[in-house]
PDB file of N, H, CA, C and O in Angstrom:
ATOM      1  N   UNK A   1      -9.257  17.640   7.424  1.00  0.00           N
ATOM      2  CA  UNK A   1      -7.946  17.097   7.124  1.00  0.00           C
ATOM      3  C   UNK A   1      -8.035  15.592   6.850  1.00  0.00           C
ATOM      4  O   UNK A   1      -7.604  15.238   5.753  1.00  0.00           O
ATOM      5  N   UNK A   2      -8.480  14.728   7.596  1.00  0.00           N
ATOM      6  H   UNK A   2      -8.830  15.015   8.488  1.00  0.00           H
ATOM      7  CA  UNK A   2      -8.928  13.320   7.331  1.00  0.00           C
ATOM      8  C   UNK A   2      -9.616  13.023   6.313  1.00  0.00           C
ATOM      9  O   UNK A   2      -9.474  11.989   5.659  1.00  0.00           O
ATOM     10  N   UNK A   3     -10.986  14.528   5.938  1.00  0.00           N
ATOM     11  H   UNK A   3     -11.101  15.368   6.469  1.00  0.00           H
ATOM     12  CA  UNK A   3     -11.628  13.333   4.771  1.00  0.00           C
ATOM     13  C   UNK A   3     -10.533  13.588   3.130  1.00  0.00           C
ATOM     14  O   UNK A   3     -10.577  12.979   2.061  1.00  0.00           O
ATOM     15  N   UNK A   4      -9.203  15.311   3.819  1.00  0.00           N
ATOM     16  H   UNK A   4      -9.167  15.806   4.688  1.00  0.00           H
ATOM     17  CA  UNK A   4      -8.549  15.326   2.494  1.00  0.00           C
ATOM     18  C   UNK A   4      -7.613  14.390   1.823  1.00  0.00           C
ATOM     19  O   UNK A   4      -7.130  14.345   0.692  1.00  0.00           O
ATOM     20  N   UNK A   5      -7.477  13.374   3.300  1.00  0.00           N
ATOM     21  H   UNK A   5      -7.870  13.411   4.219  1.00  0.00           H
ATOM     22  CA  UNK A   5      -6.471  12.341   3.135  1.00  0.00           C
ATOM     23  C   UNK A   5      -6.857  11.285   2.841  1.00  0.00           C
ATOM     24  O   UNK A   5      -6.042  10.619   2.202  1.00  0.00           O
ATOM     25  N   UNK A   6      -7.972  10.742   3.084  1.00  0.00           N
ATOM     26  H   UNK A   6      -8.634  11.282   3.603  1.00  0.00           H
ATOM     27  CA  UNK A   6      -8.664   9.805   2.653  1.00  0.00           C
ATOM     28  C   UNK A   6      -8.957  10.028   0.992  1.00  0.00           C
ATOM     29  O   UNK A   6      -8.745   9.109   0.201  1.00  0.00           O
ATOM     30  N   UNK A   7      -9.195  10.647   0.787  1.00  0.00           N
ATOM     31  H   UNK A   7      -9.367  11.393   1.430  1.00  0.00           H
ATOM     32  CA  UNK A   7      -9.303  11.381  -0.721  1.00  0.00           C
ATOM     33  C   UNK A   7      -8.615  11.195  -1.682  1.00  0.00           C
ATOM     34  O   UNK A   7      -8.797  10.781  -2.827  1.00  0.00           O
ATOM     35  N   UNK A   8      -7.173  11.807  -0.667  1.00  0.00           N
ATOM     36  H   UNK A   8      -7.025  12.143   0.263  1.00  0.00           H
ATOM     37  CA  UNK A   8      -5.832  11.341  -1.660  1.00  0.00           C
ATOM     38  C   UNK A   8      -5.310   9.992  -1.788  1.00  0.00           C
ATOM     39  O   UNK A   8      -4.870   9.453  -2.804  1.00  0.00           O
ATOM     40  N   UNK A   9      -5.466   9.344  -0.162  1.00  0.00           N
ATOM     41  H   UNK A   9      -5.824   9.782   0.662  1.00  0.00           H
ATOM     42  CA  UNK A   9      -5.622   7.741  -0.853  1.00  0.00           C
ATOM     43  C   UNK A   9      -6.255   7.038  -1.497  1.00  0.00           C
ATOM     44  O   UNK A   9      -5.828   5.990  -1.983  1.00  0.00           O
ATOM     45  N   UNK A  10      -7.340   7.453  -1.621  1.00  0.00           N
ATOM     46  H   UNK A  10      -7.687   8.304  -1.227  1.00  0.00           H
ATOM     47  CA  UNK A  10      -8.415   6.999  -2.645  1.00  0.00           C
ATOM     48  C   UNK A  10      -7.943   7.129  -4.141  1.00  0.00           C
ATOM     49  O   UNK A  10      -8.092   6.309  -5.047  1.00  0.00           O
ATOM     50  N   UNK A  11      -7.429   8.174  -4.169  1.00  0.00           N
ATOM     51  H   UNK A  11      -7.308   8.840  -3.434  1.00  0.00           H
ATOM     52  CA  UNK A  11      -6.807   8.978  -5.443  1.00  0.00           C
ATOM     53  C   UNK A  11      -5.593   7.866  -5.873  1.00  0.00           C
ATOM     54  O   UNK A  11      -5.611   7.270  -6.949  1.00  0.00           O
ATOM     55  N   UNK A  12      -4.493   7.685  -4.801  1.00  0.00           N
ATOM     56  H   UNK A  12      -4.478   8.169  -3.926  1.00  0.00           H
ATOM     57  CA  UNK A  12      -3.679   7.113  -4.922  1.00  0.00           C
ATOM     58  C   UNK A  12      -3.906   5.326  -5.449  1.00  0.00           C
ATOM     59  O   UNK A  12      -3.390   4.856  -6.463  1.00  0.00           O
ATOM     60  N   UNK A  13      -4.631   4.698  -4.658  1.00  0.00           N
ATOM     61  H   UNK A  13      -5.050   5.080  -3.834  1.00  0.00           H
ATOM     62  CA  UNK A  13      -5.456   3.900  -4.980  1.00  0.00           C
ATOM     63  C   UNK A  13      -5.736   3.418  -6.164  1.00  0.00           C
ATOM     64  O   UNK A  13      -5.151   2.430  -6.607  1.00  0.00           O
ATOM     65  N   UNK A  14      -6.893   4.216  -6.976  1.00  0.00           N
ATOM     66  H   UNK A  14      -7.368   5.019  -6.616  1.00  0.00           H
ATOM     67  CA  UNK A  14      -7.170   4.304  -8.363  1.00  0.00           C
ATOM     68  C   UNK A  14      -5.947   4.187  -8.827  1.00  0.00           C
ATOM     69  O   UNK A  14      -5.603   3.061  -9.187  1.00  0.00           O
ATOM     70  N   UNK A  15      -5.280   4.961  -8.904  1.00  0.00           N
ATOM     71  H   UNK A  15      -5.559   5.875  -8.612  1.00  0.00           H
ATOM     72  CA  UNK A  15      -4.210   4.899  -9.718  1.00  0.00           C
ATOM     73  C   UNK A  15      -3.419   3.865  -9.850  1.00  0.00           C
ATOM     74  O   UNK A  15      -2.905   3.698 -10.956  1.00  0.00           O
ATOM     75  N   UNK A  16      -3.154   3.013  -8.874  1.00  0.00           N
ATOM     76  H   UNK A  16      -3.571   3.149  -7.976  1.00  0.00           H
ATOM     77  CA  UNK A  16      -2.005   2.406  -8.967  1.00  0.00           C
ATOM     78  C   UNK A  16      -3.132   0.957  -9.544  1.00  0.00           C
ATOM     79  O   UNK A  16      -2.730  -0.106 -10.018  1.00  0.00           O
ATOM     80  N   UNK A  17      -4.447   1.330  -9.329  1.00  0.00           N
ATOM     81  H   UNK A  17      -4.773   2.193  -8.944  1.00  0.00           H
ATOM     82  CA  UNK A  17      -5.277  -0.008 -10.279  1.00  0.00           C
ATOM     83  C   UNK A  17      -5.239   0.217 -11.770  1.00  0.00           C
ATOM     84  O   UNK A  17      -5.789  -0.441 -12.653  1.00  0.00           O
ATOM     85  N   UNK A  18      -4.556   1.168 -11.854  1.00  0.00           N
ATOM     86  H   UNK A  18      -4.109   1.703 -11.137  1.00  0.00           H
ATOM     87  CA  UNK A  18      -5.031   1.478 -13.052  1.00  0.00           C
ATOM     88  C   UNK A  18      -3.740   1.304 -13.726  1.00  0.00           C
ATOM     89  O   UNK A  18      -3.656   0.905 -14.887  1.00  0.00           O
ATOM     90  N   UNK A  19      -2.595   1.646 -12.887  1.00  0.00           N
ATOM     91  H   UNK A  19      -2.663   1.970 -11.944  1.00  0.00           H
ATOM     92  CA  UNK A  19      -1.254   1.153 -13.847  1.00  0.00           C
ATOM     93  C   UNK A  19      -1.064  -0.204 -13.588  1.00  0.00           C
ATOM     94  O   UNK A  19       0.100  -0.597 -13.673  1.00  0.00           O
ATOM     95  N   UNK A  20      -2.006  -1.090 -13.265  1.00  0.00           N
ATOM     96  H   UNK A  20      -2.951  -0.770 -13.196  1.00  0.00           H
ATOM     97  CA  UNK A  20      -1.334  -2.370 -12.831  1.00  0.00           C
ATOM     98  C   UNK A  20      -2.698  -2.942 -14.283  1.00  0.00           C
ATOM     99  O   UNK A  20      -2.330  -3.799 -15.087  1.00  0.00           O
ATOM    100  N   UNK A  21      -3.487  -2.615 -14.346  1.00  0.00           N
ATOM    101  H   UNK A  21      -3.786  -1.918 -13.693  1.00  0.00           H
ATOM    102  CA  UNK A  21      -4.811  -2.765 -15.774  1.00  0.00           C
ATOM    103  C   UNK A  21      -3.313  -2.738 -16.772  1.00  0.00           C
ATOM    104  O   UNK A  21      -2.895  -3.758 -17.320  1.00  0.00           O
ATOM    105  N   UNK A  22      -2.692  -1.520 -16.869  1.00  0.00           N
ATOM    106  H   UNK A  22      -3.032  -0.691 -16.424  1.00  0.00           H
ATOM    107  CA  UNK A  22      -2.449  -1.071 -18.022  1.00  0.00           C
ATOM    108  C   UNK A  22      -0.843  -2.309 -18.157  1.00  0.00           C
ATOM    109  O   UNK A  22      -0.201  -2.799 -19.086  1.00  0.00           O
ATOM    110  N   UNK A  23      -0.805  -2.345 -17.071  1.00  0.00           N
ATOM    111  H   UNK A  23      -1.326  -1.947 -16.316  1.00  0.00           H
ATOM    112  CA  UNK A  23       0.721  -3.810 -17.542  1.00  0.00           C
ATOM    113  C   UNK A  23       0.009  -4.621 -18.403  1.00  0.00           C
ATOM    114  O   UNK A  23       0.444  -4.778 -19.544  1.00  0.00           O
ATOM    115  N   UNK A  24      -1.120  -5.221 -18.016  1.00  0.00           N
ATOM    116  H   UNK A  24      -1.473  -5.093 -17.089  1.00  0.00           H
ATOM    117  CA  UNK A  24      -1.279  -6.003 -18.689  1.00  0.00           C
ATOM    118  C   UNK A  24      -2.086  -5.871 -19.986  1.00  0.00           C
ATOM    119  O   UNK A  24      -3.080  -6.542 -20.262  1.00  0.00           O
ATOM    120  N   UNK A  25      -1.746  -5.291 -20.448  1.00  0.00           N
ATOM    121  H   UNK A  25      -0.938  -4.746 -20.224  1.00  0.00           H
ATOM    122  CA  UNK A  25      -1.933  -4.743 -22.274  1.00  0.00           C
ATOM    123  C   UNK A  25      -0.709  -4.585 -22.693  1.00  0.00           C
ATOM    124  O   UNK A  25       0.184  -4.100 -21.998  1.00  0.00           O
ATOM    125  N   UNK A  26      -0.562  -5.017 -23.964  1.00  0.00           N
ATOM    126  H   UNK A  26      -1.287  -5.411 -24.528  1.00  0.00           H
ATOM    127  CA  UNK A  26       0.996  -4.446 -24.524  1.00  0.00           C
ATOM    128  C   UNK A  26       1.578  -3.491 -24.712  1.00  0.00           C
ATOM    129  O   UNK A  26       0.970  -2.768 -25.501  1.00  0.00           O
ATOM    130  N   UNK A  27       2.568  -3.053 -24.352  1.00  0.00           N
ATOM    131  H   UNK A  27       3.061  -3.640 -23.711  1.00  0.00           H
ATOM    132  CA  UNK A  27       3.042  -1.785 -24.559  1.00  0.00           C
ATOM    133  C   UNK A  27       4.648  -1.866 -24.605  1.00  0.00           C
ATOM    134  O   UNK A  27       5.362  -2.783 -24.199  1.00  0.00           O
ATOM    135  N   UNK A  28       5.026  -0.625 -25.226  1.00  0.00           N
ATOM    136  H   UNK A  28       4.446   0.120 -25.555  1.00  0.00           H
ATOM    137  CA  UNK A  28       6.637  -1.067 -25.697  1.00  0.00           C
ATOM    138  C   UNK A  28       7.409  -1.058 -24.543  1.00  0.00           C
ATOM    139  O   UNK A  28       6.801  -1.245 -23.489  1.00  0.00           O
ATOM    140  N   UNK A  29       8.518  -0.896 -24.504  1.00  0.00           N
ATOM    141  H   UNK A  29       9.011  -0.744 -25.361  1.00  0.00           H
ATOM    142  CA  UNK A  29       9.342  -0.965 -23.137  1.00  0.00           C
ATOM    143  C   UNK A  29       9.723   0.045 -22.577  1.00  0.00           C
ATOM    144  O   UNK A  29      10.279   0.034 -21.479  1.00  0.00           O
ATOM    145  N   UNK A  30       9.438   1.247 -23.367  1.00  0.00           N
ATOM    146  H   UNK A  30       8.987   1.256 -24.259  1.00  0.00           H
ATOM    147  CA  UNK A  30       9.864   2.563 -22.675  1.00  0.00           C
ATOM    148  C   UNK A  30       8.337   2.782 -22.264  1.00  0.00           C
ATOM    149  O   UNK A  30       8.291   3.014 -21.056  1.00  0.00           O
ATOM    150  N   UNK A  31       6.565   2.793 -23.089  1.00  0.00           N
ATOM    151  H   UNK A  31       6.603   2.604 -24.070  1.00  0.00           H
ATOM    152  CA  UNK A  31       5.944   2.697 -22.090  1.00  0.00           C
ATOM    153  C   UNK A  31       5.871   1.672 -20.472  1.00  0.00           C
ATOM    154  O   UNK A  31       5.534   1.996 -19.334  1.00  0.00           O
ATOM    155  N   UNK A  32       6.302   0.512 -20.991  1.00  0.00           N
ATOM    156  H   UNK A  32       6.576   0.249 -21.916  1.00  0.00           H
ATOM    157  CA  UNK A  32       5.953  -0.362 -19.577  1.00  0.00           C
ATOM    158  C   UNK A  32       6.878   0.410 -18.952  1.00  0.00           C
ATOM    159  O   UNK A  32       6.410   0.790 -17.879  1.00  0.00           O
ATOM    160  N   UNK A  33       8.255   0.916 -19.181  1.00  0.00           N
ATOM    161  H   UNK A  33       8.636   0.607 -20.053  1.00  0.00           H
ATOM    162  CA  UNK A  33       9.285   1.186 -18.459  1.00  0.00           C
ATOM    163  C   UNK A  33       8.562   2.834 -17.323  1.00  0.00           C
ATOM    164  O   UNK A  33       8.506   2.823 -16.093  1.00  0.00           O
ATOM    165  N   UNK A  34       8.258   3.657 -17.948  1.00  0.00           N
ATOM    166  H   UNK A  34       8.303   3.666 -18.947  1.00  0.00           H
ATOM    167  CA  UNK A  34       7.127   4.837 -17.369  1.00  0.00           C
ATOM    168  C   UNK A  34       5.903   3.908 -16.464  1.00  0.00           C
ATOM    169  O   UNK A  34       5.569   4.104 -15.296  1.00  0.00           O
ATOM    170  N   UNK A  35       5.609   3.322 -16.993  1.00  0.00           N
ATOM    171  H   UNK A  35       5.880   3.162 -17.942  1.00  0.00           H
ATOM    172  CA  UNK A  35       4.301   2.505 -16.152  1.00  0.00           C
ATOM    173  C   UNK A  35       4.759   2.094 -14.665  1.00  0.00           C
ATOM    174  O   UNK A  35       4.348   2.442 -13.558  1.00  0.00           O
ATOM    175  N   UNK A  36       5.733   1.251 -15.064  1.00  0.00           N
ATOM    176  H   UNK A  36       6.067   0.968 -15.964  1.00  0.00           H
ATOM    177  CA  UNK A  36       6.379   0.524 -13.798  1.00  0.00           C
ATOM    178  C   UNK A  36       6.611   1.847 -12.660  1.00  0.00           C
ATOM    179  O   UNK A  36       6.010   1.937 -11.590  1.00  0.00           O
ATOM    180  N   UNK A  37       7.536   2.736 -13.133  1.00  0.00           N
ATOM    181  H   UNK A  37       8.024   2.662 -14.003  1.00  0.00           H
ATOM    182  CA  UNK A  37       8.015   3.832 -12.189  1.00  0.00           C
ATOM    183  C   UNK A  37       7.148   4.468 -12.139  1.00  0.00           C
ATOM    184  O   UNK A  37       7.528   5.545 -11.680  1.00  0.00           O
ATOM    185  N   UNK A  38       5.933   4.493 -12.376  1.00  0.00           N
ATOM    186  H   UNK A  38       5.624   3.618 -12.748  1.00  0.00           H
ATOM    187  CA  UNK A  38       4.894   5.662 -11.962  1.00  0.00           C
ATOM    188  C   UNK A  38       3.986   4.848 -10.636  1.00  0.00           C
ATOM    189  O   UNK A  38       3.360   5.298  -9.677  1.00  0.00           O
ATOM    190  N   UNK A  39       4.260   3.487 -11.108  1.00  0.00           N
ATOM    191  H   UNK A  39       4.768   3.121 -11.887  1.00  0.00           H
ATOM    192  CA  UNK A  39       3.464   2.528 -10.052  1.00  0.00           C
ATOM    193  C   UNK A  39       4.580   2.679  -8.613  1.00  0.00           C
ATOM    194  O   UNK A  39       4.348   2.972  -7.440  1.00  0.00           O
ATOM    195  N   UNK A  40       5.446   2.441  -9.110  1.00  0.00           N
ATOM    196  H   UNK A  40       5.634   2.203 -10.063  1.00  0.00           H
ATOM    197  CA  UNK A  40       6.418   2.508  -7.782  1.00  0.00           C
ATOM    198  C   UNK A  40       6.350   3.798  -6.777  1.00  0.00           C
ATOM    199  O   UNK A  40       6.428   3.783  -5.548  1.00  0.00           O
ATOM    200  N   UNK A  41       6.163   5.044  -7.746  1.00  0.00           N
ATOM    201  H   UNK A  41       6.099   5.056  -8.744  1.00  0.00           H
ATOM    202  CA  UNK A  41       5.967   6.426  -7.565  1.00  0.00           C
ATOM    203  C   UNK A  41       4.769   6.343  -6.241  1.00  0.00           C
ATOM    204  O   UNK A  41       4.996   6.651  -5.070  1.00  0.00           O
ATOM    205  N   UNK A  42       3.171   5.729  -6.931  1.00  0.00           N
ATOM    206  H   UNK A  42       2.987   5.479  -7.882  1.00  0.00           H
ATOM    207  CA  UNK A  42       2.379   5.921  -6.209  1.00  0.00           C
ATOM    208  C   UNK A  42       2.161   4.578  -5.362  1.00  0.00           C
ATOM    209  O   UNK A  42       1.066   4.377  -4.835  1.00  0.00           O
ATOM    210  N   UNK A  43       3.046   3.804  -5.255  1.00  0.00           N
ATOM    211  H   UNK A  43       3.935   3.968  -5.683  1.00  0.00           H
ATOM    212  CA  UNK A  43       2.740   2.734  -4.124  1.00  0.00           C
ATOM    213  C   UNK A  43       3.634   3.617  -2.968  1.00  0.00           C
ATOM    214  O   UNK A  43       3.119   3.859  -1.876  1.00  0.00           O
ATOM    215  N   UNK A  44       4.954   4.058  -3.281  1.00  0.00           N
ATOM    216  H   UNK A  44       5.372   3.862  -4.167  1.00  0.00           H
ATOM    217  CA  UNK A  44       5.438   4.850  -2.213  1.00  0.00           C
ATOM    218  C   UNK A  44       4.560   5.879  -1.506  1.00  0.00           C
ATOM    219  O   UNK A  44       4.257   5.974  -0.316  1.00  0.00           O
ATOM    220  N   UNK A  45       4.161   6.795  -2.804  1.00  0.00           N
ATOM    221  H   UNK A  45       4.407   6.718  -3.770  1.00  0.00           H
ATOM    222  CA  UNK A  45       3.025   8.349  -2.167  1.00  0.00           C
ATOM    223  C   UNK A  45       1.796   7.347  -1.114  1.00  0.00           C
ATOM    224  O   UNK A  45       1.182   7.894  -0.198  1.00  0.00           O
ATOM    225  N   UNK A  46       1.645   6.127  -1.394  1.00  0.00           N
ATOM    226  H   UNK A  46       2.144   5.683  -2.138  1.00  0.00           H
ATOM    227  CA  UNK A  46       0.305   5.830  -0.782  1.00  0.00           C
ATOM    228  C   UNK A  46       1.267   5.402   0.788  1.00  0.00           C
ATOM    229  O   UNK A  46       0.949   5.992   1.820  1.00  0.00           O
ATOM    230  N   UNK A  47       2.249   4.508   0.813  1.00  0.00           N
ATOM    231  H   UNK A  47       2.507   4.029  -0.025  1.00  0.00           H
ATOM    232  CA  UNK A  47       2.875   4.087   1.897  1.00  0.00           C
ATOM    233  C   UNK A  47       2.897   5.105   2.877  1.00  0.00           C
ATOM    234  O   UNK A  47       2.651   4.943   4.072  1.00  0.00           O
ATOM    235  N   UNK A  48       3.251   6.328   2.226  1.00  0.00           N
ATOM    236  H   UNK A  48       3.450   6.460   1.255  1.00  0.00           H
ATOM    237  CA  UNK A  48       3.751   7.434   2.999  1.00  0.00           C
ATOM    238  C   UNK A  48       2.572   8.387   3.613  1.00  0.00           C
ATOM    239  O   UNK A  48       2.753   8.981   4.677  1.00  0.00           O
ATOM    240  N   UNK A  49       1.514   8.482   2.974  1.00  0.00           N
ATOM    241  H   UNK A  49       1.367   8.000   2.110  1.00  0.00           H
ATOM    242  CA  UNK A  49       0.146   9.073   3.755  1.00  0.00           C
ATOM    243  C   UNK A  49      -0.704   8.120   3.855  1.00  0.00           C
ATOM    244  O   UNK A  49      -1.817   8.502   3.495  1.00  0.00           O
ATOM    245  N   UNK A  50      -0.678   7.028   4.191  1.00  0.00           N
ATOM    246  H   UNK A  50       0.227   6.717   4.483  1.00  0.00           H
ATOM    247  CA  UNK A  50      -1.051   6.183   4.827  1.00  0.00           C
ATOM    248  C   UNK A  50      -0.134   5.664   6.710  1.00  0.00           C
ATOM    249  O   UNK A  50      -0.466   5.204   7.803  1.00  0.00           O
ATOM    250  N   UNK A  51       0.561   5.939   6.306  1.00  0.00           N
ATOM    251  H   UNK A  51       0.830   6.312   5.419  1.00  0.00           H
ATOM    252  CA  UNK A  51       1.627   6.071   7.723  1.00  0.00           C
ATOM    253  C   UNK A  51       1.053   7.070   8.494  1.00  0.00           C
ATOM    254  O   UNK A  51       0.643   6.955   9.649  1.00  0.00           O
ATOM    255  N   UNK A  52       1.044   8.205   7.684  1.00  0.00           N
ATOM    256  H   UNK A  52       1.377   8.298   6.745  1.00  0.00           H
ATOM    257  CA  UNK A  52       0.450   9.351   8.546  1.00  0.00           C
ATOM    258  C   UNK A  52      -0.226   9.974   8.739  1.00  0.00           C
ATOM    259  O   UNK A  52      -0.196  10.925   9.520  1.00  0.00           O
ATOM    260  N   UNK A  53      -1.453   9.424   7.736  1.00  0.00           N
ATOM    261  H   UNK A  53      -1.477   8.650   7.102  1.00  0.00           H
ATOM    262  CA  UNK A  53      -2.950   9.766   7.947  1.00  0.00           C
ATOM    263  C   UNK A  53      -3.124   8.971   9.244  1.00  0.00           C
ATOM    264  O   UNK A  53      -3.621   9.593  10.182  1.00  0.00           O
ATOM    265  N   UNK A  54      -2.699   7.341   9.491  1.00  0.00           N
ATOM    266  H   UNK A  54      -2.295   6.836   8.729  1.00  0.00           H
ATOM    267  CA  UNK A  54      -3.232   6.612  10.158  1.00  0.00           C
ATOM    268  C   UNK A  54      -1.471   6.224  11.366  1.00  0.00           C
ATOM    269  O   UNK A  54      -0.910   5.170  11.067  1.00  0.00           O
ATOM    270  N   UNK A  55      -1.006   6.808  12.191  1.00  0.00           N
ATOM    271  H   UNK A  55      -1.462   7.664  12.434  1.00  0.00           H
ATOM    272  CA  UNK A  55       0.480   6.415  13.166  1.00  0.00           C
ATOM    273  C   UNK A  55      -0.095   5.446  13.373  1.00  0.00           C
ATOM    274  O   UNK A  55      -0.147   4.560  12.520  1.00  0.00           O
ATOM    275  N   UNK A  56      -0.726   5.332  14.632  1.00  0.00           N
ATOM    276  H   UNK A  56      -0.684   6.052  15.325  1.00  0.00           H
ATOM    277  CA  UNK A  56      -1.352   3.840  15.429  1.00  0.00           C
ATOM    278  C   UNK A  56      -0.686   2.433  14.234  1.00  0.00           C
ATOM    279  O   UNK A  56      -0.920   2.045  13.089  1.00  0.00           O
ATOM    280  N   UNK A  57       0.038   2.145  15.136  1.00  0.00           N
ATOM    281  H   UNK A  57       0.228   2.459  16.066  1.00  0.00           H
ATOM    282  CA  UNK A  57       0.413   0.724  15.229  1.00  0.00           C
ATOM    283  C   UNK A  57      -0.066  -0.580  15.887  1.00  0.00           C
ATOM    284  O   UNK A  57       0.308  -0.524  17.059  1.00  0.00           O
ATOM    285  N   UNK A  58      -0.591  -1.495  15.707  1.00  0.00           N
ATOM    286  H   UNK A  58      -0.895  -1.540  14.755  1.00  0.00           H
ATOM    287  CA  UNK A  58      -1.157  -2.135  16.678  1.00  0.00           C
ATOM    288  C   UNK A  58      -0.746  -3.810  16.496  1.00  0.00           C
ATOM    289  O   UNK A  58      -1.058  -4.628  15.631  1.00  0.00           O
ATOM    290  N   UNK A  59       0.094  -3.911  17.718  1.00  0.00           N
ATOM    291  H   UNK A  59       0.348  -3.247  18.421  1.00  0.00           H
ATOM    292  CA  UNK A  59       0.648  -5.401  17.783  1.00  0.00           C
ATOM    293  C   UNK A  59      -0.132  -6.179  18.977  1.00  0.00           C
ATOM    294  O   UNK A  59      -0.520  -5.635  20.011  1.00  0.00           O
ATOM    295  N   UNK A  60      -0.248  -7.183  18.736  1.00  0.00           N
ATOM    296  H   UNK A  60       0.067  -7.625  17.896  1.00  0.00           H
ATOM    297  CA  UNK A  60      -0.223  -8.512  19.185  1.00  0.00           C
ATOM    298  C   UNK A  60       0.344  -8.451  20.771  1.00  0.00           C
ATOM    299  O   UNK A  60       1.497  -8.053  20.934  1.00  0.00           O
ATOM    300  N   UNK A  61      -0.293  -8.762  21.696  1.00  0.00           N
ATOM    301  H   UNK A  61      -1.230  -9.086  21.563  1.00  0.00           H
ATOM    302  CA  UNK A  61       0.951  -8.993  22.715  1.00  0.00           C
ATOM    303  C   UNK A  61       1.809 -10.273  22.909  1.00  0.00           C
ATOM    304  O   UNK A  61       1.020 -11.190  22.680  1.00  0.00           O
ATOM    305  N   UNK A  62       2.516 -10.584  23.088  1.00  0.00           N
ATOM    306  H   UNK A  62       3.157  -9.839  23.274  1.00  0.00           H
ATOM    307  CA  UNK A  62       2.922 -11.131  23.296  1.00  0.00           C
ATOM    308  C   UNK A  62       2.870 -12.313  24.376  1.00  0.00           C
ATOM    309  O   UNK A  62       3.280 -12.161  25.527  1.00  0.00           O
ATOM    310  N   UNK A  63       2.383 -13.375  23.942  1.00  0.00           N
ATOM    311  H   UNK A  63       2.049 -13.499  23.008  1.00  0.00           H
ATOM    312  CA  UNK A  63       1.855 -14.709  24.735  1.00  0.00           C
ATOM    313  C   UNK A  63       2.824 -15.505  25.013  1.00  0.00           C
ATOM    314  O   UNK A  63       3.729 -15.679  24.197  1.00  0.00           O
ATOM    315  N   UNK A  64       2.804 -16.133  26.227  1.00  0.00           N
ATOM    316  H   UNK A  64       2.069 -15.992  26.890  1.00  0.00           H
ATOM    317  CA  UNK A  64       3.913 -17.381  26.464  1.00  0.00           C
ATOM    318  C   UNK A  64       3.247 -18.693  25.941  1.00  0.00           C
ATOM    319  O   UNK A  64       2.103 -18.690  25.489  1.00  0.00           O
ATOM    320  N   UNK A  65       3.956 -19.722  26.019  1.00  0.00           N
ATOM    321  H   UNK A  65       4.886 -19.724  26.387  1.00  0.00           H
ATOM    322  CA  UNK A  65       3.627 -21.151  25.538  1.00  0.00           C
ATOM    323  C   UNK A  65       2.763 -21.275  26.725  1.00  0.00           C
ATOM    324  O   UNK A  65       1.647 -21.319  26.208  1.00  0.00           O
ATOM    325  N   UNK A  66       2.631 -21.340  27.714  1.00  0.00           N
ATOM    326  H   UNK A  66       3.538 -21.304  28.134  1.00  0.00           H
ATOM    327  CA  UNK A  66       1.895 -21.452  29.035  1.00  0.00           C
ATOM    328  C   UNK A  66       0.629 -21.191  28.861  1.00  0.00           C
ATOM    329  O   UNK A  66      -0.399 -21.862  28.944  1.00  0.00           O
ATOM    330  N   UNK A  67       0.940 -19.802  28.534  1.00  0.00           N
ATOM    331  H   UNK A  67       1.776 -19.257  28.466  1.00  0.00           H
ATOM    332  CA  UNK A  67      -0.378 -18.895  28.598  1.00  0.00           C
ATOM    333  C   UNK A  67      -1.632 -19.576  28.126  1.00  0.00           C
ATOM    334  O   UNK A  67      -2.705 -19.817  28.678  1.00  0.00           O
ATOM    335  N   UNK A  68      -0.995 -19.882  26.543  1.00  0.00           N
ATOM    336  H   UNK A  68      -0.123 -19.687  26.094  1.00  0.00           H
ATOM    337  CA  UNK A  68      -1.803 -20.449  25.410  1.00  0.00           C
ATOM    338  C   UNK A  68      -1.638 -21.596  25.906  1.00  0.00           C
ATOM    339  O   UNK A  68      -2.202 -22.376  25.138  1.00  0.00           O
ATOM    340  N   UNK A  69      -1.051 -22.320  27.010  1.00  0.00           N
ATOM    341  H   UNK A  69      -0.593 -21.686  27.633  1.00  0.00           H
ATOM    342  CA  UNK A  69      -1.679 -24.156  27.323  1.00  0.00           C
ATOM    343  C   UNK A  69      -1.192 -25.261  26.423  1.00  0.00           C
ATOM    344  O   UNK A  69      -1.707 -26.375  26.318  1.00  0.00           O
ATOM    345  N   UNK A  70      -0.026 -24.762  25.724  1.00  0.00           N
ATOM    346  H   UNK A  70       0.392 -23.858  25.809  1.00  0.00           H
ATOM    347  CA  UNK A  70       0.525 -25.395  24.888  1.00  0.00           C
ATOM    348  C   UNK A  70       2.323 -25.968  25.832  1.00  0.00           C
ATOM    349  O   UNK A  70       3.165 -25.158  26.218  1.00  0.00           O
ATOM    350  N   UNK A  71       2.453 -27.701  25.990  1.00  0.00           N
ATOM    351  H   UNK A  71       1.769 -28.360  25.676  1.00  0.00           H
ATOM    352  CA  UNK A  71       3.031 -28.054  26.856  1.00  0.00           C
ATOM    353  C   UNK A  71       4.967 -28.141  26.045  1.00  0.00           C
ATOM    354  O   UNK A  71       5.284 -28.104  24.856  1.00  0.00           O
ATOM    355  N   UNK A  72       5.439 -28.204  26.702  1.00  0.00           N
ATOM    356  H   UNK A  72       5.181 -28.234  27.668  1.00  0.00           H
ATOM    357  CA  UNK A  72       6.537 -28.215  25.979  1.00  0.00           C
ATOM    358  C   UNK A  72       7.593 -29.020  26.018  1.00  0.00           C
ATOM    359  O   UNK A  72       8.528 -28.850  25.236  1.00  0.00           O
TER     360      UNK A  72
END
């Protein structure tokens, strides 16, 4: 299951290098206009199995001014 998701981000990945190559070549406005929303398409698909290939969140704890020795 992990290496199928890794896969698809990989997949996802490519792609969105590849519509961001293709902005910058000319193209009319109904292509850029498809380009753009296909990029948006797969920056979302990647946001979204990337969330949940990987939950773990990992913050910082939280330090006082003290802690860190910094006077106030």
């Amino acid at each position: 299951m992990l290496d199928e998701n890794l896969a698809r981000i990989r997949a996802h990945r490519n792609n969105i290098h590849r519509y961001r190559r293709l902005l910058k070549t000319r193209l009319s406005q109904l292509e850029r206009n498809f380009v753009e929303r296909r990029l948006a398409e797969e920056k979302s698909a990647l946001d979204a199995l990337t969330a949940a290939t990987f939950p773990v969140g990992f913050r910082a704890p939280a330090v006082s001014a003290e802690a860190m020795g910094v006077a106030r």
